[in-house]
C-alpha positions in Angstrom: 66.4 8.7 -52.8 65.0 5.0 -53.9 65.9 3.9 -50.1 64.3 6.7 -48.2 61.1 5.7 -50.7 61.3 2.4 -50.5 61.8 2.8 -46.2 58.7 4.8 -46.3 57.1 2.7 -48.8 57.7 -0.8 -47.1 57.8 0.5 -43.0 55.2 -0.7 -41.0 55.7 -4.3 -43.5 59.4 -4.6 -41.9 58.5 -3.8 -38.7 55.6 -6.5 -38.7 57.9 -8.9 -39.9 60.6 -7.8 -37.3 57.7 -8.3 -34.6 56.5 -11.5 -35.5 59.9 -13.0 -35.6 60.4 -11.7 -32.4 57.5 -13.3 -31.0 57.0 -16.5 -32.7 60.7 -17.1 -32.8 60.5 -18.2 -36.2 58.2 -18.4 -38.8 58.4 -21.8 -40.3 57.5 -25.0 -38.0 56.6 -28.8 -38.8 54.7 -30.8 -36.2 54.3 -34.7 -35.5 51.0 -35.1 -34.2 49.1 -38.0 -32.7 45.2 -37.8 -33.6 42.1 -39.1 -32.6 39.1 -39.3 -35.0 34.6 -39.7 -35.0 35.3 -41.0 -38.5 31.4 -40.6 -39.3 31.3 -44.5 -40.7 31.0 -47.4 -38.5 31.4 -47.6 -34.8 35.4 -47.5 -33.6 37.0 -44.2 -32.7 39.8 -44.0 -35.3 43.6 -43.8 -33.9 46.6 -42.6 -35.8 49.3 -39.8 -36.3 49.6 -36.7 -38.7 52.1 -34.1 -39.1 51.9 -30.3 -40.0 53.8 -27.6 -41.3 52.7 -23.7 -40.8 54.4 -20.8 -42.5 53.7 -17.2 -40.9 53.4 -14.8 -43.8 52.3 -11.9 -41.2 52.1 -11.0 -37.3 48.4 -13.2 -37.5 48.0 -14.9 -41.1 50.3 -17.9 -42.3 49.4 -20.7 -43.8 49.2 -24.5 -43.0 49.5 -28.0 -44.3 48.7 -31.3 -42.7 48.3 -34.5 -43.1 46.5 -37.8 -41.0 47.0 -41.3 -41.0 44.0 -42.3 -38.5 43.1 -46.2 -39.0 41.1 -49.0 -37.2 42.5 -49.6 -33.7 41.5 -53.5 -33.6 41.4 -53.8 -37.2 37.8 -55.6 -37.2 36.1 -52.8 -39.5 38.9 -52.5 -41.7 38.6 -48.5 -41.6 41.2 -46.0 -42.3 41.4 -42.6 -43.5 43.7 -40.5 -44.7 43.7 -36.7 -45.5 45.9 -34.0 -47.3 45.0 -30.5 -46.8 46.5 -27.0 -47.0 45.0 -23.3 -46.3 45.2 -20.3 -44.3 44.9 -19.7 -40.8 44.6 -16.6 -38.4 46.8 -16.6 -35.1 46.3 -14.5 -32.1 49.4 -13.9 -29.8 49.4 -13.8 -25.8 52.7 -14.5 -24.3 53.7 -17.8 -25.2 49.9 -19.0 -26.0 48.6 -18.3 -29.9 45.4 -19.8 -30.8 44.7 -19.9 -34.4 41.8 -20.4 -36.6 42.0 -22.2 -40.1 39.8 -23.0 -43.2 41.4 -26.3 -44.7 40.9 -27.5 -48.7 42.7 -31.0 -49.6 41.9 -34.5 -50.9 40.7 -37.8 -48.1 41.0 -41.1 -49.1 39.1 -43.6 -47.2 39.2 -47.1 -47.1 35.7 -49.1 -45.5 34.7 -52.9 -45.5 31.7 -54.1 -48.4 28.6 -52.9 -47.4 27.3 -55.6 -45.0 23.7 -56.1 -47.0 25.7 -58.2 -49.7 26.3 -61.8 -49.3 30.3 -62.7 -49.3 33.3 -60.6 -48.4 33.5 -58.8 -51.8 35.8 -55.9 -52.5 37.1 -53.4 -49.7 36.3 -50.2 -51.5 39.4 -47.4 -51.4 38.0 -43.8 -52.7 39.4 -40.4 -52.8 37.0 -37.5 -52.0 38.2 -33.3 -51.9 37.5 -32.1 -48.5 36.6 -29.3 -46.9 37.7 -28.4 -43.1 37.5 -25.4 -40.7 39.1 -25.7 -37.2 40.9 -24.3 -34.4 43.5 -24.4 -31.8 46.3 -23.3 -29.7 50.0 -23.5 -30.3 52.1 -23.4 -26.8 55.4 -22.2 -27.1 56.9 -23.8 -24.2 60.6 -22.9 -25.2 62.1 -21.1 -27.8 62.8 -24.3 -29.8 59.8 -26.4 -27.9 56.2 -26.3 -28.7 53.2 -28.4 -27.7 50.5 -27.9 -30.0 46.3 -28.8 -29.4 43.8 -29.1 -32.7 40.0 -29.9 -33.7 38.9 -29.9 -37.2 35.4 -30.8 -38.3 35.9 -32.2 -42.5 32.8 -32.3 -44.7 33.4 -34.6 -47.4 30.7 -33.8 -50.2 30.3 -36.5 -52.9 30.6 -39.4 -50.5 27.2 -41.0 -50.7 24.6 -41.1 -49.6 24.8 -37.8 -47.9 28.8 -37.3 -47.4 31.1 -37.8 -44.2 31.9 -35.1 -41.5 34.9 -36.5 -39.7 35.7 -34.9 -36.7 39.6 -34.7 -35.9 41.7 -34.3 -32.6 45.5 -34.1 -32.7 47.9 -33.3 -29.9 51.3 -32.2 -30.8 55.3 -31.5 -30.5 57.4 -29.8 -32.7 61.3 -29.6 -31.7 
């Protein structure tokens, strides 16, 4: 009797989890990224990698974590920052395409030259902010073990002053 309630009970939740295994292929993939950043302080477009892990807790909502690296190309600014973030995200499905939507929470750390008013080199200043970020994407799954993955995230970093940052963040992506 506790099976034929617990079938009824739980249904259409094992046979959403049977359906998203069967489309996704999985439900757990990690990601190395390459990423290009507007890092909203000083002039050079910031270059660096990133990685990401997602976790599919239904047929559209899972959950992901990331993290970038994205630093001065030529060095001369003496920029870099670096983010860790987690949160949820919504994922259509069409045939091997699944675009996604997320809303990102996590901690930056940036690192930027003395402000340029002050005589000498002085310190290079190295604060941690948390962040806010909302983006979106699309996930192609090119083979059942294979997929290529496209991102843009716009960050809002509050209490940097004088009015905080908004990094914007583009990352192209393999997972194997």
């Amino acid at each position: 009797m506790s099976v034929v309630v617990a079938t009824l009970s739980f249904g259409t939740l094992l046979f959403a989890q049977a359906k998203t295994h069967r489309v996704e292929g999985r439900r757990f993939a990690s990601w190395g990224l390459i990423n290009l950043a507007g890092p909203d302080y000083g002039h050079n477009t910031l270059r660096g990698f990133g990685a990401y892990a997602t976790f599919d807790l239904r047929y559209h909502w899972g959950v992901e974590a990331s993290f970038h690296q994205l630093n001065d190309p030529d060095g001369k600014e003496n920029i870099y920052e670096r983010t860790y973030e987690i949160g949820p995200r919504y994922v259509l499905h069409f045939g091997p395409l699944a675009p996604y939507a997320k809303l990102m929470v996590g901690r930056g750390v940036i690192q930027f030259p003395p402000d340029p008013r002050h005589s000498g080199d002085g310190p290079v200043a190295n604060l941690a902010y948390t962040i806010w970020g909302g983006g979106f994407g699309a996930d192609y799954h090119l083979t059942s073990s294979v997929n290529l993955r496209a991102d843009y995230e716009l960050q809002q970093w509050h209490s940097f002053p004088p009015n905080g940052l908004t990094p914007r963040v583009l990352s192209f992506g393999v997972s194997l």
